[in-house]
Structure formats: structure tokens, C-alpha cells
C-alpha positions in Angstrom: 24.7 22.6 -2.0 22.4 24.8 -0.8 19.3 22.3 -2.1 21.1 19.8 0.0 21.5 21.3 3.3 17.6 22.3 2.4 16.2 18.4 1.5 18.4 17.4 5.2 16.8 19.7 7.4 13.2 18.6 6.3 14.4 15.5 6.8 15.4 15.9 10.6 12.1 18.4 10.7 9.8 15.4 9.4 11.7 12.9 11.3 11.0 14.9 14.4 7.3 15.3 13.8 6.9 11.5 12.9 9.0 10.7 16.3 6.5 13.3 18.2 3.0 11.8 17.0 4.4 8.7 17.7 5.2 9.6 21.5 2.1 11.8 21.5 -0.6 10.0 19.9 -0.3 6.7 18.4 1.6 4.9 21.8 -1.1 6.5 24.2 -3.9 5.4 21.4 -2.3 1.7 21.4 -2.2 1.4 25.0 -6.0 2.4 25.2 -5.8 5.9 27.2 -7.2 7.7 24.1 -9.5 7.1 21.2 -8.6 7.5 17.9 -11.4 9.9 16.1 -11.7 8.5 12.6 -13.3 12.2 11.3 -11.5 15.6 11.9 -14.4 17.8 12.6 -13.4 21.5 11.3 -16.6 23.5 11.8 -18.3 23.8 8.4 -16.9 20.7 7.3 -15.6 17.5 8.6 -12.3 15.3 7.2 -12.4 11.5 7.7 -8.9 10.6 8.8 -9.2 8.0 6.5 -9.1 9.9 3.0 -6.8 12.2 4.3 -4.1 9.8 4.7 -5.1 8.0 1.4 -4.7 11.3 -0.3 -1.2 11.6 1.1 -0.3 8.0 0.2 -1.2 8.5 -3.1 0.7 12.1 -3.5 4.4 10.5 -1.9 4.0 7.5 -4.4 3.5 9.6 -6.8 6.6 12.0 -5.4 8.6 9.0 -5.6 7.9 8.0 -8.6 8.6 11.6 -10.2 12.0 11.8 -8.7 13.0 8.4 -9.9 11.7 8.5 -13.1 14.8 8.9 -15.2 16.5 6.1 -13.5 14.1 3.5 -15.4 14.6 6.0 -18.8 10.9 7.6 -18.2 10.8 11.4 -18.7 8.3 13.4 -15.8 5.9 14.2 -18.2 4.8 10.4 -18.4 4.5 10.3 -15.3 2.1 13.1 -14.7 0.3 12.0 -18.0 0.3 8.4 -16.1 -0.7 9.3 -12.7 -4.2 10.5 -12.8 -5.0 7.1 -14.9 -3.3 4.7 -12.4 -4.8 6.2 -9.7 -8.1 6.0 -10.7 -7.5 2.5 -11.8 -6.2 1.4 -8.8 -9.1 3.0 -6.7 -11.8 1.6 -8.6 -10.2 -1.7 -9.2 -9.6 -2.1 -5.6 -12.9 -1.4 -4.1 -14.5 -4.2 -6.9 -12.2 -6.7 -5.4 -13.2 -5.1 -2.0 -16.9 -5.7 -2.8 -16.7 -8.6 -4.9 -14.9 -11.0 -1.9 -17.3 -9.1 1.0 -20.2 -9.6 -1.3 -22.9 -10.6 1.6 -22.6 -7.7 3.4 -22.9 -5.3 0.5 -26.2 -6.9 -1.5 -27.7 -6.1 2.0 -26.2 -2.6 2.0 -25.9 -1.6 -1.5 -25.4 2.3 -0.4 -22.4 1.4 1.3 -20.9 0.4 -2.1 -19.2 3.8 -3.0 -18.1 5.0 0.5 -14.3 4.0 0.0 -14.1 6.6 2.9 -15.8 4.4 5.6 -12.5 2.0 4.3 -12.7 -1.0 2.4 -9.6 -1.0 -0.5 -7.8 -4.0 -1.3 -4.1 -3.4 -2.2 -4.3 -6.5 -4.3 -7.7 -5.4 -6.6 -5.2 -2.4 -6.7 -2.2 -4.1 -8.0 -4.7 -6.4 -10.3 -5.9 -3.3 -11.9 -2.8 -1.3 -12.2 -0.6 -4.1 -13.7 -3.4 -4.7 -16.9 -3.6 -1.4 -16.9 -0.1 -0.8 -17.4 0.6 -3.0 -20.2 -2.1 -1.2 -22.0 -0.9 2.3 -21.4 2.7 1.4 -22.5 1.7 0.8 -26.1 3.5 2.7 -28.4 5.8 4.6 -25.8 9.1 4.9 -26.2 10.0 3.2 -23.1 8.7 -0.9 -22.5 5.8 -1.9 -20.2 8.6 -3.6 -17.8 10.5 -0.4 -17.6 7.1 1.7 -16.0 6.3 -1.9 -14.1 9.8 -1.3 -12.3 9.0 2.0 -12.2 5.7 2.0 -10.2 7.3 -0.9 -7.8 9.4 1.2 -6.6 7.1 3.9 -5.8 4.1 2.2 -4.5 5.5 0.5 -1.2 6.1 3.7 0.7 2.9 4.8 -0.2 1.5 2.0 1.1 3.3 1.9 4.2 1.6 5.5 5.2 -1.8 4.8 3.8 -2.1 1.4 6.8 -2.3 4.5 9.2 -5.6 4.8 7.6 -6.9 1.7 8.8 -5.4 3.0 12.7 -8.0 5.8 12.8 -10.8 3.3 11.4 -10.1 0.9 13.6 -10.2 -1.8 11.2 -7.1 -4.4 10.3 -6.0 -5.2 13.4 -5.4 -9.0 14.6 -6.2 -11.6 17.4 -5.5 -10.6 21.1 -1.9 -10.5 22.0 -0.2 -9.8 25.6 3.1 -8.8 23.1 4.4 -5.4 24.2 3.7 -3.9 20.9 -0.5 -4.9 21.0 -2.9 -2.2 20.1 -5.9 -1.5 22.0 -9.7 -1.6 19.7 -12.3 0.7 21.7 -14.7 -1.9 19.9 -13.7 -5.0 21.5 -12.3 -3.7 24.5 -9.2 -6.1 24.2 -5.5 -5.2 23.1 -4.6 -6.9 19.5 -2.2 -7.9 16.8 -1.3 -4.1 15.1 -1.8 -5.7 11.6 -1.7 -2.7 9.2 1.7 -1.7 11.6 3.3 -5.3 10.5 2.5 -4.1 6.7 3.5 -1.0 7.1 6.8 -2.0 8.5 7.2 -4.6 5.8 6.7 -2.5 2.8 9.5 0.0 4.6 11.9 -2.7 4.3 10.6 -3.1 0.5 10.9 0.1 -1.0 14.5 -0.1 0.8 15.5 -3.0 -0.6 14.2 -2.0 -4.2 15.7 1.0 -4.2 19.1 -0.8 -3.7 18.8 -2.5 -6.5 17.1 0.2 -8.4 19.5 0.2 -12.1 21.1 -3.3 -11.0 18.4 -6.0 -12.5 17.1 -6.8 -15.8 13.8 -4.7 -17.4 10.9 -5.9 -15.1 12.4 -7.8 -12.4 12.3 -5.2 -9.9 8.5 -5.2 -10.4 8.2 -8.9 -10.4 10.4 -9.0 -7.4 8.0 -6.2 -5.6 4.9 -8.5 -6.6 6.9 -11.3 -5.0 7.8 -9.8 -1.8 5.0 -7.7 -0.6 2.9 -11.0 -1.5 5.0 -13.0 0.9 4.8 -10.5 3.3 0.7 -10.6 3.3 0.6 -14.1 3.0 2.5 -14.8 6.5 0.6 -11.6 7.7 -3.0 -12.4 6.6 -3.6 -15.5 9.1 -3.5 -13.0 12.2 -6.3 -10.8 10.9 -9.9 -11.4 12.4 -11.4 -9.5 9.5 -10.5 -11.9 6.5 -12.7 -13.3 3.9 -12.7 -17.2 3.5 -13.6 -19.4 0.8 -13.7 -22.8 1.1 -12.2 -22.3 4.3 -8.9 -20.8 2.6 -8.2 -17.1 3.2 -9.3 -15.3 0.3 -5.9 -12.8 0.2 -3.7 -15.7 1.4 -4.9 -17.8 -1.8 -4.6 -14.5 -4.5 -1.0 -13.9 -2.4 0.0 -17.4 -3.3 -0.6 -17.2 -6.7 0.8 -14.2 -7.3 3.9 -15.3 -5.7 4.2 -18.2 -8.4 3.1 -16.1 -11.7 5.7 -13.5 -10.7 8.6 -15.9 -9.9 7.8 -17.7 -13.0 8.0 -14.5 -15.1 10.7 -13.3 -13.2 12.2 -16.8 -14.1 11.8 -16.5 -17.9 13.0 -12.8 -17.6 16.5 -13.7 -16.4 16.4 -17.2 -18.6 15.3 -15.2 -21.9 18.8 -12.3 -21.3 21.3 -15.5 -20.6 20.1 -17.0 -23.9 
């Protein structure tokens, strides 16, 4: 009882902090009258915004993932033993595809390479490198690659939906100019736009909400193949109001690897569900 009435007042306290930077800093930011500053200078040292966020992603996904561990038969302890892996993984395997589809600009600036701080992740390099990943980890465990896929689904879209912030204080995913009420103002160009990185963050809200209702309901691996399949969906309506996209061949680079990532996870998700009714 007393863990309840704890876990709903840091609710209401976190709910009231989120509703206070919103009124305090990001509406004033969006409308142009401040700035945001992308480093937090503390004296001795300074903190890019950025990371910080990033960091914070990472550690709720991985909250999330811990608390709902058992309801996909995983003990905690595979997910700590997990975490640090995946994580590193996803990192690295999201600043290759990062680099690899924004080559031009980094064989002119091959120091830039490393700096994830300066931004520059893609969630789908992530995703990539986190799902091969995953089916090599799971190897003799005692619970099935499709269980931790589930798993991970349902802790990653939160995660993601607080690490867009990032790309607020970089100035950097944002979309064409718009007169809509809800447009963001860039210092850079002077002009309000599209809030991109809000539209995905609000999208992956509705995800994790959705997965978690059906959390326990669906066949081993569907819920994973069903996160692949909607965040996907949401990115490839998103992706044509971004400025900053990479084409090739005059297709959007993320729209095309959205696409097809759509159809392999339907089509698993198909055989799934087709394998349990025979």
C-alpha cells in the first residue's frame, strides 16, 4: 500500500515538472522568445543537452524493461546481463547507418565520425543492430529470441519518445515551414517549422500504450513484429516533412528502409500467427 501511494505521488510530482518545463521552456523556445543552449555550461565542465537526454532515454528503457521483465518469462538478471550489450550495439550500429547514408559529408570531416554528441543516431541502424543482435544473444537461454524481441518492444518506444527532446536542444529534425499553431521556431533559419522529433515522440507515446495493452495477449514475437510495424509506419508518413533527409535515387533513404521493414515484419508476423493455427 504504502509503495503505492509512494509510485502515485511521483507520478503527480513528475507530471508536474513535465507540465512546468513545458509552460516554462519549451512553448517560449517554440515560439522563438528564447534559444535553446544545446550545452549546459557547469563551470569546470560543460554537458551537451544532447547526451544527457540520451543517457536518460536509455536508463527509462531500460527501467521499463526491468519492471516488465517477468511478463515475457525473463528473470532481471538477463536483463542487466542484456543491457550493457544492446546498448552498445544499438549505439554503434546506429551511428554506422548514420554515417554510412550521410557519407559526403563525413569523408570531408572524418573527425566528426565519433562525436554522437554533436547528434547524428539513426533509430533504424539501432533497431538493425539490436534485432541480429538479439537472435544471437538468445542462444541457449532458457527463454526464445521472440520472447526478449517482445520484450525490448515494449521498452524501447518510451525511450525513444524522450531521447527526440534531444534533437530540440540541437536544433536538428525539425520540418518545412508551417503557420500551424503548434510550429517551432529554428534560430538557424529564422523561420517557424514542422516540430518533427515532437510528431515522433508523440507517436511512439501512443506505441508503447498500445503495446502494453496487449502485453501477455499475442503469440511469442508478435508484439515485437507489431512494434517494427508501427513505429515504421509512423516514420514513413513522418519522414517526407523533414528538410534534413538523405535521398537516393530521389527516394528518401528512411522512407525506403521504413517500407521494407513494414513488409518483412508483417510477413513474419504473418507466418507467426499461420504457424500456431496449424
Amino acid at each position: 500500500m504504502h509503495n503505492s501511494k509512494f509510485k502515485i505521488v511521483l507520478v503527480l510530482i513528475l507530471a508536474n515538472l513535465a507540465l512546468g518545463a513545458i509552460f516554462l521552456f519549451f512553448i517560449p523556445a517554440f515560439r522563438g522568445n528564447i534559444t535553446p543552449n544545446p550545452v549546459i555550461n557547469l563551470g569546470v565542465i560543460s554537458i551537451r543537452w544532447y547526451g544527457l537526454i540520451l543517457a536518460l532515454a536509455i536508463l527509462l528503457a531500460y527501467l521499463v524493461a526491468r519492471r516488465n521483465s517477468w511478463r515475457f518469462g525473463i528473470d532481471k538478471s538477463e536483463v542487466d546481463e542484456l543491457a550493457f550489450w544492446l546498448i552498445l550495439v544499438g549505439l554503434i550500429s546506429a551511428r554506422i547507418y548514420y554515417v554510412i547514408f550521410d557519407w559526403p559529408f563525413f569523408a570531408k570531416h572524418p573527425s566528426e565520425i565519433y562525436k554522437i554528441w554533436h547528434g547524428g543516431l539513426s533509430i533504424f541502424g539501432a533497431l538493425l543492430g539490436g534485432v541480429a543482435f538479439i537472435w544471437f544473444f538468445s542462444r541457449k537461454k532458457a527463454y526464445s529470441k521472440l520472447q526478449l524481441l517482445d520484450l525490448v518492444a515494449l521498452a524501447l518506444p518510451l525511450g525513444q519518445a524522450l531521447g527526440r527532446f534531444g534533437n530540440f536542444f540541437n536544433q536538428e529534425a525539425y520540418g518545412y515551414a508551417t503557420d500551424l499553431p503548434w510550429r517551432m521556431h529554428v534560430s538557424s533559419t529564422k523561420q517557424y517549422h514542422h516540430p518533427v522529433f515532437l510528431y515522433e515522440a508523440i507517436a511512439s507515446i501512443l506505441i508503447f500504450f498500445l503495446l502494453n495493452k496487449l502485453a501477455g495477449r499475442l503469440k511469442n514475437g508478435s508484439l515485437g513484429l507489431l512494434y517494427l510495424i508501427l513505429y515504421s509506419l509512423s516514420r514513413f508518413f513522418i519522414e517526407p516533412l523533414r528538410v534534413d533527409s538523405v535521398f537516393i535515387q530521389g527516394f528518401r533513404a528512411d522512407q525506403v528502409v521504413a517500407f521494407m521493414v513494414i513488409v518483412f515484419a508483417s510477413v513474419m508476423l504473418f507466418r507467426i500467427n499461420r504457424a500456431v493455427e496449424k
